[in-house]
MITI-942797 format. One record per residue (C-alpha): residue number from 1; x, y, z; residue in three letters. Coordinates in nm, 3 decimals, decimal comma. Example, Ala and Ser with C-alpha at 12.3 -4.5 7.8 and 13.67 -1.06 7.14 Angstrom:
2
1_1,230_-0,450_0,780_ala
2_1,367_-0,106_0,714_ser
//
This chain:
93
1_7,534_12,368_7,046_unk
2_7,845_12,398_7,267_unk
3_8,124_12,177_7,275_unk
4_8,140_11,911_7,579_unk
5_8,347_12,038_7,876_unk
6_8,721_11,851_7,849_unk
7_8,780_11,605_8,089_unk
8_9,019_11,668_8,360_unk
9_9,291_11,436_8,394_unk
10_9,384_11,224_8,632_unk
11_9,737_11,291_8,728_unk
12_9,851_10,922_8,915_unk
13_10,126_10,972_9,185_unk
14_10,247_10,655_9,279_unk
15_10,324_10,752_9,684_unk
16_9,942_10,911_9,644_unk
17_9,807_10,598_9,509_unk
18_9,939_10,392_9,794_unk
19_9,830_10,630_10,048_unk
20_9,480_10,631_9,889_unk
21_9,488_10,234_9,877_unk
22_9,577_10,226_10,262_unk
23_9,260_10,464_10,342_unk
24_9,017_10,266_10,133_unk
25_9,165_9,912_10,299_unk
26_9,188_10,095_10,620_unk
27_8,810_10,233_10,641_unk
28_8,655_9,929_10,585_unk
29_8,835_9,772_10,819_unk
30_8,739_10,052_11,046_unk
31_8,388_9,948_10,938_unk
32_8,419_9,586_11,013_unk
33_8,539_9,666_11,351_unk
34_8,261_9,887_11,446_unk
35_8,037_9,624_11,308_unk
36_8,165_9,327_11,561_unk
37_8,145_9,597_11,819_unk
38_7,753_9,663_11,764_unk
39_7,768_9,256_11,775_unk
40_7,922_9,212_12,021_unk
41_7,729_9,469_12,229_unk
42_7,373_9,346_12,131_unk
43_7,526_8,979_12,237_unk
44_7,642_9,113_12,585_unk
45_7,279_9,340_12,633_unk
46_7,086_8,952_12,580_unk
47_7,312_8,799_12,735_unk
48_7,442_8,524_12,550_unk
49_7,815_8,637_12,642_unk
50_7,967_8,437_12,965_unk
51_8,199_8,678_13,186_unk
52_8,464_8,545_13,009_unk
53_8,359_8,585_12,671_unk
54_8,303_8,927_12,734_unk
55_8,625_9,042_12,889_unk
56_8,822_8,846_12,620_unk
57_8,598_8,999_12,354_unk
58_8,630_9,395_12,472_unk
59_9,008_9,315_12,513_unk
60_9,032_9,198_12,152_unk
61_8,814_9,488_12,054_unk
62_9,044_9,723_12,225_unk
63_9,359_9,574_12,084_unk
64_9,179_9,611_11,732_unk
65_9,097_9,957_11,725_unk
66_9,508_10,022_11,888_unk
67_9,609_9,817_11,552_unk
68_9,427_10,043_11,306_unk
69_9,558_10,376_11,469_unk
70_9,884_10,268_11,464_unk
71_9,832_10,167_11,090_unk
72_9,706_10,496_11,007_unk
73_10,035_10,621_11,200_unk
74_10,222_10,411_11,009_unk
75_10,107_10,503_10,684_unk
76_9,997_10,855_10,734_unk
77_9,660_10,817_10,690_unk
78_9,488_11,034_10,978_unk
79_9,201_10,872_11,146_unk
80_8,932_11,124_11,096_unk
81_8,996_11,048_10,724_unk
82_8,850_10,695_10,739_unk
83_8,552_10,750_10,570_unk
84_8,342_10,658_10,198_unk
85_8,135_10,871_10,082_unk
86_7,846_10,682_9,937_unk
87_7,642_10,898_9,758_unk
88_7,290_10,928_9,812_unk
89_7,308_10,668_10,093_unk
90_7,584_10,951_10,307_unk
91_7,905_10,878_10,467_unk
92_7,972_10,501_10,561_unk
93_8,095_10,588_10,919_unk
//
């Protein structure tokens, strides 16, 4: 019988940790945005959105996505990199 293959180890670099925190924090906020989007679309295709509603909500929506680029910016994270892999189930966005 052969001996188990050695585990590789996990070598933690703090400024890589952080970076890695922001992406994780940063794609599911990615993914909560994209959610309200589909919401707010299927809302606006039965329309239970007044005029209003509508322009104020795409504005916010707008203003949203601007925020989480300028995160990534911020923090280096690049936004094509916003992404979970979850398995079986694929990629989350």
């Amino acid at each position: 019988m052969s001996a188990p293959a050695p585990l590789a180890r996990l070598e933690l670099d703090p400024a890589r940790l952080e970076q890695d925190l922001a992406r994780l924090v940063l794609t599911l906020v990615e993914f909560l945005r994209r959610l309200m989007e589909q919401q707010a679309l299927r809302r606006l295709e039965e329309g239970s959105l007044t005029e209003v509603e509508a322009e104020r909500l795409g504005a916010t929506l707008a203003a949203s996505a601007g925020a989480i680029r300028a995160l990534c910016d911020r923090l280096g994270v690049k936004p094509d990199e916003l992404n979970l892999d979850l398995g079986p189930l694929g990629r989350l966005l």
